[in-house]
DSSP file (Angstrom, degrees, kcal/mol; ACC not computed):
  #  RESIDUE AA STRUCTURE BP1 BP2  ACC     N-H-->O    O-->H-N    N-H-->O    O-->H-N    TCO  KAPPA ALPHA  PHI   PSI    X-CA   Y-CA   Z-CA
    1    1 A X     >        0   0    0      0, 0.0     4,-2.9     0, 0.0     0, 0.0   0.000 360.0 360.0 360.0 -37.5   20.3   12.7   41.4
    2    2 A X  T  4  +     0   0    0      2,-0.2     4,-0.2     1,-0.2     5,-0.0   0.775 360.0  49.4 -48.8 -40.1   20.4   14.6   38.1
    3    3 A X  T >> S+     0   0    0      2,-0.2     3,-2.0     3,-0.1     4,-1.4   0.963 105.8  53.5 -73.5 -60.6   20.1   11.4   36.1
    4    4 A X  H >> S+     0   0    0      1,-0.3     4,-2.5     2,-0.2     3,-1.7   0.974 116.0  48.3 -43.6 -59.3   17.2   10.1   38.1
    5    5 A X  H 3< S+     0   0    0     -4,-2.9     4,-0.4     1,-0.3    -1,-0.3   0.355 103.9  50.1-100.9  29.4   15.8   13.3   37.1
    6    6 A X  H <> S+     0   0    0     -3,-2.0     4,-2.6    -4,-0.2    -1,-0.3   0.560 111.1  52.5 -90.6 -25.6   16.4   13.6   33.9
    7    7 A X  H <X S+     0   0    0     -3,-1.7     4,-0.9    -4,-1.4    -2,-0.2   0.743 108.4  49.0 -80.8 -47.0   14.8   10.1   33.4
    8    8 A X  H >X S+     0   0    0     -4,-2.5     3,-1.7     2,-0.2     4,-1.5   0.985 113.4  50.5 -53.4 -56.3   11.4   11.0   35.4
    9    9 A X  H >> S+     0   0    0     -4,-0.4     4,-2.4     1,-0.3     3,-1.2   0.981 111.8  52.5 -53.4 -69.1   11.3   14.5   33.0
   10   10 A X  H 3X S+     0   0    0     -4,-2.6     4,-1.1     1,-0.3    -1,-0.3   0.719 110.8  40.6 -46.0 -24.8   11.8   12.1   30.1
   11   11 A X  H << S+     0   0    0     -3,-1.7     4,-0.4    -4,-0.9    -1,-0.3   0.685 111.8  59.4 -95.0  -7.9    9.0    9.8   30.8
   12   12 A X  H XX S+     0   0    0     -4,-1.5     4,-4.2    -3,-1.2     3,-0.7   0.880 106.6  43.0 -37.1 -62.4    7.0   12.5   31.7
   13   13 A X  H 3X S+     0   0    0     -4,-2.4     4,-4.2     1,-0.2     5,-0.3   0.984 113.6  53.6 -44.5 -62.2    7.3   14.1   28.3
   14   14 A X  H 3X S+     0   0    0     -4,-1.1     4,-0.7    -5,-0.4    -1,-0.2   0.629 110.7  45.1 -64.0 -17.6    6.8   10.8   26.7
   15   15 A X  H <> S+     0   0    0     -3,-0.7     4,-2.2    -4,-0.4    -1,-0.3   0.772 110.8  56.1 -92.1 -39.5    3.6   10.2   28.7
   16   16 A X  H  X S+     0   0    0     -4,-4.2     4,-2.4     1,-0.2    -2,-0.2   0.921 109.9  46.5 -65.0 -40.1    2.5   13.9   27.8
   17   17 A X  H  < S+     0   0    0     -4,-4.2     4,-0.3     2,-0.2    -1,-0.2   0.822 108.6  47.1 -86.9 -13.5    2.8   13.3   24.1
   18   18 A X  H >X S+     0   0    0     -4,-0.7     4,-4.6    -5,-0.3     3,-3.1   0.936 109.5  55.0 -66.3 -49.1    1.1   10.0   23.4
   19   19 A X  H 3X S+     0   0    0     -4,-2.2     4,-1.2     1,-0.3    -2,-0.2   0.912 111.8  44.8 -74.2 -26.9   -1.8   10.9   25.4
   20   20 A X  H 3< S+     0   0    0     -4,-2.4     4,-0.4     2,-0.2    -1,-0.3   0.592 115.7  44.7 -69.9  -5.1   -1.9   14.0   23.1
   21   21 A X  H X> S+     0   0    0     -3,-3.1     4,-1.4    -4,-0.3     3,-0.7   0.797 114.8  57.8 -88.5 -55.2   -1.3   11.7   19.7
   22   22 A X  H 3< S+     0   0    0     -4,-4.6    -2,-0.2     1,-0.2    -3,-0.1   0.809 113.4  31.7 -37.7 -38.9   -4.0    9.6   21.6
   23   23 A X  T 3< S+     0   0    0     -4,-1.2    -1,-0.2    -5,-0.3    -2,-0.1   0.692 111.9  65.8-100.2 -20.1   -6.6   12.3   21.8
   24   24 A X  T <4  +     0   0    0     -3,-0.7     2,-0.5    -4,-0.4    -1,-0.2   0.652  68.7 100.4 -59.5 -32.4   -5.9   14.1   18.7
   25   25 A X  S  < S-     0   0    0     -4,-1.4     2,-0.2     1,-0.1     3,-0.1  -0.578  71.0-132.0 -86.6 135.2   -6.6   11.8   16.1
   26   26 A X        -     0   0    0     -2,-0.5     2,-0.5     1,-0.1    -1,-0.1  -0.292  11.4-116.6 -87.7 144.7   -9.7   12.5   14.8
   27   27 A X        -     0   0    0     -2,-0.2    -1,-0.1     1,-0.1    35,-0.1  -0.581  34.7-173.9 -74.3 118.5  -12.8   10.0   14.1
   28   28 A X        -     0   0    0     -2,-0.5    88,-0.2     1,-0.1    -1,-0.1   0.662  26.7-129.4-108.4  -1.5  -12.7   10.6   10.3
   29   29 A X        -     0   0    0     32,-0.2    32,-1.4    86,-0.1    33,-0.2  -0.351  54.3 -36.8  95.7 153.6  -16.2    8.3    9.4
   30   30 A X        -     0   0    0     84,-0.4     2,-0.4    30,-0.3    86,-0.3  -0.077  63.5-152.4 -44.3 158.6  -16.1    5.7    6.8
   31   31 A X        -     0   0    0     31,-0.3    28,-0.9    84,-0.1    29,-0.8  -0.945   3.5-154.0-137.9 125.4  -13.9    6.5    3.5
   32   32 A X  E     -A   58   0A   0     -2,-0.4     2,-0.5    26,-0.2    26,-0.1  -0.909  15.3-176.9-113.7 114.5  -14.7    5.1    0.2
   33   33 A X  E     -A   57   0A   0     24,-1.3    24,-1.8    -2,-0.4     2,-0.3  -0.814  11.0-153.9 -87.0  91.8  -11.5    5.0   -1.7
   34   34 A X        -     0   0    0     -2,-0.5    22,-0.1    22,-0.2     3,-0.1  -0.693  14.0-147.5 -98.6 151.9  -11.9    3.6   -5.6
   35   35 A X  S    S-     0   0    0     -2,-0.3     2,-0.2     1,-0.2    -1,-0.2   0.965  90.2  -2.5 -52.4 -59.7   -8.9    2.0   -7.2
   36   36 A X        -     0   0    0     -3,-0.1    -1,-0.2     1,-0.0     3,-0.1  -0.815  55.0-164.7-138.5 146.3  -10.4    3.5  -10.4
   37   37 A X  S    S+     0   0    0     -2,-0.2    87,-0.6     1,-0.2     2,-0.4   0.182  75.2  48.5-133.7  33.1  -13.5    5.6  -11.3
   38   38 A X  B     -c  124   0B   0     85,-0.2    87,-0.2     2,-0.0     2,-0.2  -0.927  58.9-177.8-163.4 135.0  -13.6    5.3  -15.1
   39   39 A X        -     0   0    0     85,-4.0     2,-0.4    -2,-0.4    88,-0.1  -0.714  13.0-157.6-103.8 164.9  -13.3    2.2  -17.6
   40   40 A X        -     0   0    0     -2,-0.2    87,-0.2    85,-0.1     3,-0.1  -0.914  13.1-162.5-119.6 155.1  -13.3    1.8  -21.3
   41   41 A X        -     0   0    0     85,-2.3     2,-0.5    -2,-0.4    86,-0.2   0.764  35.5-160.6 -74.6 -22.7  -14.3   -1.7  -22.8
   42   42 A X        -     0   0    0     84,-0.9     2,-0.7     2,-0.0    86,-0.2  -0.611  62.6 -12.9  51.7-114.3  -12.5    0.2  -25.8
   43   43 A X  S    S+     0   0    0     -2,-0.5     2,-0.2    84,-0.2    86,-0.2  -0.909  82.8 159.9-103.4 140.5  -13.9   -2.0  -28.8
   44   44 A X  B     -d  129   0B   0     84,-1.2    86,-0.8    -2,-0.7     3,-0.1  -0.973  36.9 -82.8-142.4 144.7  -15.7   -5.3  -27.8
   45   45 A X    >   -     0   0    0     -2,-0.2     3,-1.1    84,-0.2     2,-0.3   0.078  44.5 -97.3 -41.1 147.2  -18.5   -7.9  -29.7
   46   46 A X  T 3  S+     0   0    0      1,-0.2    54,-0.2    83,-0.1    -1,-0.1  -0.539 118.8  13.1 -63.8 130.4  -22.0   -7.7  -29.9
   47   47 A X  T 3  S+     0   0    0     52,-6.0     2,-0.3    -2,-0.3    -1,-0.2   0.873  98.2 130.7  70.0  34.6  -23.3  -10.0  -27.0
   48   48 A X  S <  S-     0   0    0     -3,-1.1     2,-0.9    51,-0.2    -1,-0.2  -0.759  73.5 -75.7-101.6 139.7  -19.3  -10.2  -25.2
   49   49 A X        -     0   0    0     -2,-0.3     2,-0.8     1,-0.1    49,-0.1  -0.621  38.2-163.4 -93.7 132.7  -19.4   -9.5  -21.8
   50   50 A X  E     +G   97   0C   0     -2,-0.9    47,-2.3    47,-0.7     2,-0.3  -0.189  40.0 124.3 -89.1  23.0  -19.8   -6.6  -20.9
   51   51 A X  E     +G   96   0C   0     -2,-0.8     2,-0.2    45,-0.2    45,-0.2  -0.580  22.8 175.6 -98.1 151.9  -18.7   -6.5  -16.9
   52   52 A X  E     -G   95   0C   0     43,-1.6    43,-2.1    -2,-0.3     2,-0.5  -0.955  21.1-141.1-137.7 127.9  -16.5   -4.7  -15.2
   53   53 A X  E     -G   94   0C   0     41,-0.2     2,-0.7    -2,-0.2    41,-0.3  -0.886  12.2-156.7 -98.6 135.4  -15.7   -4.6  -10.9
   54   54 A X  E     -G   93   0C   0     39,-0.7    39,-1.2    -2,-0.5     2,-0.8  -0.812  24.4-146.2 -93.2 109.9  -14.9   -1.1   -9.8
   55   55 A X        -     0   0    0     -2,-0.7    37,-0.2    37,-0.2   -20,-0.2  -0.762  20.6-179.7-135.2 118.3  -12.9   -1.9   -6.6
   56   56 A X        -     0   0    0     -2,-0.8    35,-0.7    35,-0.3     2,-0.5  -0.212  19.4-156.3  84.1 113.7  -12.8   -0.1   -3.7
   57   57 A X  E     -AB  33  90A   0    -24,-1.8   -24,-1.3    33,-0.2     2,-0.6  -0.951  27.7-120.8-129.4 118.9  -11.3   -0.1   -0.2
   58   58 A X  E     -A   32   0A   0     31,-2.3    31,-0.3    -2,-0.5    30,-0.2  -0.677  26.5-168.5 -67.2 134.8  -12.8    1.7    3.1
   59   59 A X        +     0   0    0    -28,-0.9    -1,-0.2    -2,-0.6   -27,-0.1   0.037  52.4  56.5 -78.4   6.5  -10.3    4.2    4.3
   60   60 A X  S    S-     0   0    0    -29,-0.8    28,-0.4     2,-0.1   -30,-0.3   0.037  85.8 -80.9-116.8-131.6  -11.5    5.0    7.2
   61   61 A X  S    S+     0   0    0    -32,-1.4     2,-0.2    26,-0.1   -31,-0.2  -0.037  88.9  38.7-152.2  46.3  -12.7    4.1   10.8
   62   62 A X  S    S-     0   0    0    -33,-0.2     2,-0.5    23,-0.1   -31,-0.3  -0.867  97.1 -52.0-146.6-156.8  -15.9    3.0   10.8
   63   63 A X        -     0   0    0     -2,-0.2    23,-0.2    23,-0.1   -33,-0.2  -0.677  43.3-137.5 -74.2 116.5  -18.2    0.9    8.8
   64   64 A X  B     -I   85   0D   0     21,-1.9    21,-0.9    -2,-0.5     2,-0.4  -0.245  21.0-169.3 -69.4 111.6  -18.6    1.5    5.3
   65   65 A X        -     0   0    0     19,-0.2    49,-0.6    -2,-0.0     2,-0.5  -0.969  13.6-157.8-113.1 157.6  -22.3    1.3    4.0
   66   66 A X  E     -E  113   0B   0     -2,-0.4    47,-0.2    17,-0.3     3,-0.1  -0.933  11.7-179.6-106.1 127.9  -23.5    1.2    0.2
   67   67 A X  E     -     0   0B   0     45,-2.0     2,-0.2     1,-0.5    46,-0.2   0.600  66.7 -24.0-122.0 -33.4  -27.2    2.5    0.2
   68   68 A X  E     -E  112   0B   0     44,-1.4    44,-2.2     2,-0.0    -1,-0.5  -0.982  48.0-151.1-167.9 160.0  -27.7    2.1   -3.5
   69   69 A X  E     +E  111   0B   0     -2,-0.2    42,-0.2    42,-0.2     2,-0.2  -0.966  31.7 176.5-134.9 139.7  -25.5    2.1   -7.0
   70   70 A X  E     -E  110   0B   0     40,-1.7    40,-0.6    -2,-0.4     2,-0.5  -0.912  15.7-138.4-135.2 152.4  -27.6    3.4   -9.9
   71   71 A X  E     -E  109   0B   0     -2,-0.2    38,-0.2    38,-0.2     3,-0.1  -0.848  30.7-107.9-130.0-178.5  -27.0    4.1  -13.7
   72   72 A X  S    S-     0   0    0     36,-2.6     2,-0.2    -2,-0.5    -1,-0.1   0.539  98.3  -6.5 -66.8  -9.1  -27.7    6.6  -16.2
   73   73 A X  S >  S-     0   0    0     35,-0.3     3,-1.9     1,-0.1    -1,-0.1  -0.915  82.4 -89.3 174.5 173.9  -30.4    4.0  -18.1
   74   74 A X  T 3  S+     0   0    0      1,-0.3    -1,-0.1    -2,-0.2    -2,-0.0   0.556 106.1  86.5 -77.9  -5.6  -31.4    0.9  -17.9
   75   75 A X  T 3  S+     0   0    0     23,-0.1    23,-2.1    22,-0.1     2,-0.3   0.305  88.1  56.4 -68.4 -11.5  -28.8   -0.4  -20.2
   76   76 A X  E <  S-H   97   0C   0     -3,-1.9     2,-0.3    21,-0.2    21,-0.2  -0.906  70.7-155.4-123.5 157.8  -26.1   -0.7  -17.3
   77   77 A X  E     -H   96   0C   0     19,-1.4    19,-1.5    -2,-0.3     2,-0.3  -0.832   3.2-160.4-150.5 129.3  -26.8   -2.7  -14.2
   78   78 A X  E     +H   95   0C   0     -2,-0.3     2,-0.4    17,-0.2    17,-0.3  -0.646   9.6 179.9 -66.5 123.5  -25.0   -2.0  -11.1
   79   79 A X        +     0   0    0     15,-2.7    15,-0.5    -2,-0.3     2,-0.3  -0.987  13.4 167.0-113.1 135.8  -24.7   -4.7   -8.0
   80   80 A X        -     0   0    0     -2,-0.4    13,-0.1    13,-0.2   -11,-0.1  -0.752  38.1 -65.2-116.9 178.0  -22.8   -3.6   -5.0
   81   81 A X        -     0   0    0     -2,-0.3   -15,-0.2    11,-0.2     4,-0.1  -0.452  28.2-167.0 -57.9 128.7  -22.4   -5.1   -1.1
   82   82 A X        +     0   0    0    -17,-0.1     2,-0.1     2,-0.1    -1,-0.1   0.447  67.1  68.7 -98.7  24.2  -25.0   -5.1    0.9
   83   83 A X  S    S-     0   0    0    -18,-0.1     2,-0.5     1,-0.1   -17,-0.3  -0.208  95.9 -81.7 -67.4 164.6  -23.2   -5.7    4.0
   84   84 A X        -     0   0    0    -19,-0.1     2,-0.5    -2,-0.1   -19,-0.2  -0.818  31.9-130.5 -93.8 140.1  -20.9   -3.2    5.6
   85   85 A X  B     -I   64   0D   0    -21,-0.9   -21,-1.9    -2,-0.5   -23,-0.1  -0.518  27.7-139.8 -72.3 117.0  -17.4   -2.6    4.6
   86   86 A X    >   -     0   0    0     -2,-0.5     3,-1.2   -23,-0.2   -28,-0.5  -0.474  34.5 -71.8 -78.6 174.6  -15.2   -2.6    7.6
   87   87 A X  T 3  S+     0   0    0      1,-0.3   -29,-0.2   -28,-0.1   -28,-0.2   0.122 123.5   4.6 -24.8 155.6  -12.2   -0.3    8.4
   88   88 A X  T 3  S+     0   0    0    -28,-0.4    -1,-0.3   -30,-0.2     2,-0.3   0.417 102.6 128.8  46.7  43.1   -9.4   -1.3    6.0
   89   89 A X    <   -     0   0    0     -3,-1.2   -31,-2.3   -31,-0.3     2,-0.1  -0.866  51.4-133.8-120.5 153.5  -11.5   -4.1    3.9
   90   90 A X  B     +B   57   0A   0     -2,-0.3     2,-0.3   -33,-0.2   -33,-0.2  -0.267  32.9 155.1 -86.8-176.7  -11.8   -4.2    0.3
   91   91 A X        -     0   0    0    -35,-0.7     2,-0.4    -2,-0.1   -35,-0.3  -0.958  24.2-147.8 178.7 177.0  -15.4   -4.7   -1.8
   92   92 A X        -     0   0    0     -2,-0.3   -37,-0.2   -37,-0.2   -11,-0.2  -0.950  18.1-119.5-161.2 147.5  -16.1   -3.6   -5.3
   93   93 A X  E     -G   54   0C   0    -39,-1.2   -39,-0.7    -2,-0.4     2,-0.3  -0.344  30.8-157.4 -77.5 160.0  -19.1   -2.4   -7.6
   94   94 A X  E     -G   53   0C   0    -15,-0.5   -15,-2.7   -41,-0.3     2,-0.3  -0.780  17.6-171.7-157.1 113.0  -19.5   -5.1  -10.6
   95   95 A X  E     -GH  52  78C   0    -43,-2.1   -43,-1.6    -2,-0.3     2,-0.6  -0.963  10.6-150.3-129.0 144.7  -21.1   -3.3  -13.1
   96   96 A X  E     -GH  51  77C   0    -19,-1.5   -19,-1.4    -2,-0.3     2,-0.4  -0.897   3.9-162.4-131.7 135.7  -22.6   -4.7  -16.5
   97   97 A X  E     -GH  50  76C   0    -47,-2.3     2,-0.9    -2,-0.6   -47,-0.7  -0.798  24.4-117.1 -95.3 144.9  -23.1   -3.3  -19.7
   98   98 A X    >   -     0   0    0    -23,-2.1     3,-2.1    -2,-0.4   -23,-0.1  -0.570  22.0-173.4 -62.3  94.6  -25.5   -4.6  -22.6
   99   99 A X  T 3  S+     0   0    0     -2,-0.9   -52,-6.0     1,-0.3   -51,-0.2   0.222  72.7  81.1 -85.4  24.4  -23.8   -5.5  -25.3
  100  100 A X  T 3  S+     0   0    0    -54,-0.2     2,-0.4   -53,-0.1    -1,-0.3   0.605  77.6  96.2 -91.7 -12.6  -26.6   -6.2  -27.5
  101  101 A X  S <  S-     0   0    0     -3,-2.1    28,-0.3   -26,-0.1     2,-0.2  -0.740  72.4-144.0 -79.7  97.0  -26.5   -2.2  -27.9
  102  102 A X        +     0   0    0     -2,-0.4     2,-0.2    26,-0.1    28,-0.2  -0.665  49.5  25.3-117.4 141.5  -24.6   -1.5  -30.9
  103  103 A X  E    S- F   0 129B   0     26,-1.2    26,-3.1    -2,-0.2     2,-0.2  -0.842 100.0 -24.2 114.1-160.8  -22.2    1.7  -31.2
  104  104 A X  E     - F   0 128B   0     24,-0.3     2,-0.5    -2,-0.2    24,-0.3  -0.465  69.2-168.7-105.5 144.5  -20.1    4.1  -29.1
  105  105 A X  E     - F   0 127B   0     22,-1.0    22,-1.5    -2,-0.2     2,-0.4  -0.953  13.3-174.9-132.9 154.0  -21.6    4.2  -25.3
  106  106 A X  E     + F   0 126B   0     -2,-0.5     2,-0.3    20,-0.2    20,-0.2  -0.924   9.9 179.6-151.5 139.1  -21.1    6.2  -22.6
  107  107 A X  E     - F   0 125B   0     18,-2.6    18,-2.9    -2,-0.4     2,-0.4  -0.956  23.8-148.7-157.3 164.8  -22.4    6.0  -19.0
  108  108 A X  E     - F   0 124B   0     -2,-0.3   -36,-2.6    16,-0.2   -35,-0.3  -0.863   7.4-173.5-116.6 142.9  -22.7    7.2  -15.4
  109  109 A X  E     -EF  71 123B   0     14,-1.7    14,-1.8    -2,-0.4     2,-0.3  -0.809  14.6-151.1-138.7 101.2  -23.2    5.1  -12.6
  110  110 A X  E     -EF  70 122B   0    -40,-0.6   -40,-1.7    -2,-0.2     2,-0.2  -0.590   9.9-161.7 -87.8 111.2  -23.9    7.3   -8.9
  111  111 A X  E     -E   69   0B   0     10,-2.1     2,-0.5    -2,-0.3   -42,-0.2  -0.630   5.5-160.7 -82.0 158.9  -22.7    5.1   -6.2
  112  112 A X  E     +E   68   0B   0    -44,-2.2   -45,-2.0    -2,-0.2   -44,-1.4  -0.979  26.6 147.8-126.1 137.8  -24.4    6.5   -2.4
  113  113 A X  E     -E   66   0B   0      6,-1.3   -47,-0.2    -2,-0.5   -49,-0.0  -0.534  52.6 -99.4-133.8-153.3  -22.7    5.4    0.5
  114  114 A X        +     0   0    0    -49,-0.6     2,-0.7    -2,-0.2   -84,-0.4  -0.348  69.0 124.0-144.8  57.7  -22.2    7.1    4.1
  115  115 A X        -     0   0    0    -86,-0.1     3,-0.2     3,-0.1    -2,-0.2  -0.884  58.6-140.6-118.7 119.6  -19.0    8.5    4.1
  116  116 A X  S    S+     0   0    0     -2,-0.7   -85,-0.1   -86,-0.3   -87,-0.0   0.422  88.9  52.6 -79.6   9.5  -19.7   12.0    4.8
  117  117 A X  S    S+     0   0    0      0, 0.0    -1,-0.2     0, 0.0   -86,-0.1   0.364 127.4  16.5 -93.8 -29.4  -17.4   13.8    2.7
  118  118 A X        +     0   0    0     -3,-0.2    -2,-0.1     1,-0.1    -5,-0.1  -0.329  66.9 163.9-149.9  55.2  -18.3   12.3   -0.6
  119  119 A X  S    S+     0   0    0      1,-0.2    -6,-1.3    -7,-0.1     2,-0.8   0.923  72.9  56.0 -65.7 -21.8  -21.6   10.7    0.3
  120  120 A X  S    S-     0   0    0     -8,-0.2    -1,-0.2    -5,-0.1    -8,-0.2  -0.690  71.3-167.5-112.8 107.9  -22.1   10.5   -3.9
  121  121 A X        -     0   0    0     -2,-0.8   -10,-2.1   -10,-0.1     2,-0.5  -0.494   9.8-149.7 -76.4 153.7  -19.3    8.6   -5.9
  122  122 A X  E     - F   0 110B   0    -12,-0.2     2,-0.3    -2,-0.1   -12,-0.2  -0.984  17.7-177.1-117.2 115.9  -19.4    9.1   -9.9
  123  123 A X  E     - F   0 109B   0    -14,-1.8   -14,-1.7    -2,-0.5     2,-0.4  -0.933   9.2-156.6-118.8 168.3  -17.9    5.9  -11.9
  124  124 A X  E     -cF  38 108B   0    -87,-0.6   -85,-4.0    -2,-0.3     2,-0.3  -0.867  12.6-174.1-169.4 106.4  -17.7    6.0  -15.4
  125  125 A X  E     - F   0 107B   0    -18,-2.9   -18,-2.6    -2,-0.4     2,-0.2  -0.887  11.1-179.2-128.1 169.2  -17.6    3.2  -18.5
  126  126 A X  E     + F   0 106B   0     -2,-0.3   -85,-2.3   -20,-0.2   -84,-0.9  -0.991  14.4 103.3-158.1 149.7  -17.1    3.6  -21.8
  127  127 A X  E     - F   0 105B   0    -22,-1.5   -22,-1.0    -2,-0.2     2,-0.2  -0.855  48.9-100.5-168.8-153.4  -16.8    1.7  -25.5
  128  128 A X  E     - F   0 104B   0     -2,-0.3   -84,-1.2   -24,-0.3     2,-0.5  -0.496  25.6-150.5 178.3 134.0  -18.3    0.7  -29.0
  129  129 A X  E     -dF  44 103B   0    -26,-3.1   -26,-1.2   -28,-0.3   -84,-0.2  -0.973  20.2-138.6-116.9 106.0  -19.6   -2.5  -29.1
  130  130 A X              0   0    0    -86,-0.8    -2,-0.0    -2,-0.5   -87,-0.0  -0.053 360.0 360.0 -75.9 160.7  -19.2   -3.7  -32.9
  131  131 A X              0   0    0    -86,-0.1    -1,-0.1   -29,-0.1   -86,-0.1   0.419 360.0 360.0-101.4 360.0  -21.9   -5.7  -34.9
């Protein structure tokens, strides 16, 4: 009899604590998680190209949006997804610099998404583009 009812108590427990792992984990929202958030081209040719993809994973658990990627002049030009990133999917920013520009560069590019924690990402290039 002891056994039986050590064996009920034990699936009891075990029932009590999944449904509390179950109800505990928290809805965290989309996550956007970059591999990297700063480049440099280090030296490169006039009129070489000048791309780079910044890439990116959601970490979280829902859908991922990108509402716009923008730079610091017109001299970079951002394109990101305009789909949504699901739950564990990758995507990436592909960003290009003008390499007609000659000299040392530096630049900001403000990703917006809807991850509520970091709704603005900062990525980051860098070089000198040689005549």
């Amino acid at each position: 009899m002891k056994r039986k009812t050590n064996k009920i108590l034990l699936l009891l427990t075990t029932m009590v604590l999944s449904a509390v792992s179950v109800y505990s984990q928290e809805d965290n929202g989309p996550i956007i998680s970059f591999k990297e958030n700063k480049f440099s081209f280090d030296t490169i040719a006039r009129n070489s190209n000048g791309e780079h993809n910044f890439f990116f994973v959601n970490a979280g658990s829902e859908p991922l949006l990108i509402t716009s990627a923008f730079s610091s002049c017109g001299c970079v030009v951002p394109e990101f997804p305009k789909q949504p990133i699901l739950p564990g999917e990758k995507s990436s920013i592909k960003v290009k610099y003008n390499t007609n520009i000659i000299g040392d560069f530096t630049k900001v590019i403000v990703v917006k998404s809807n991850d509520k924690e970091k709704p603005k990402s900062i990525l980051r290039i860098s070089g000198f583009v040689e005549k």
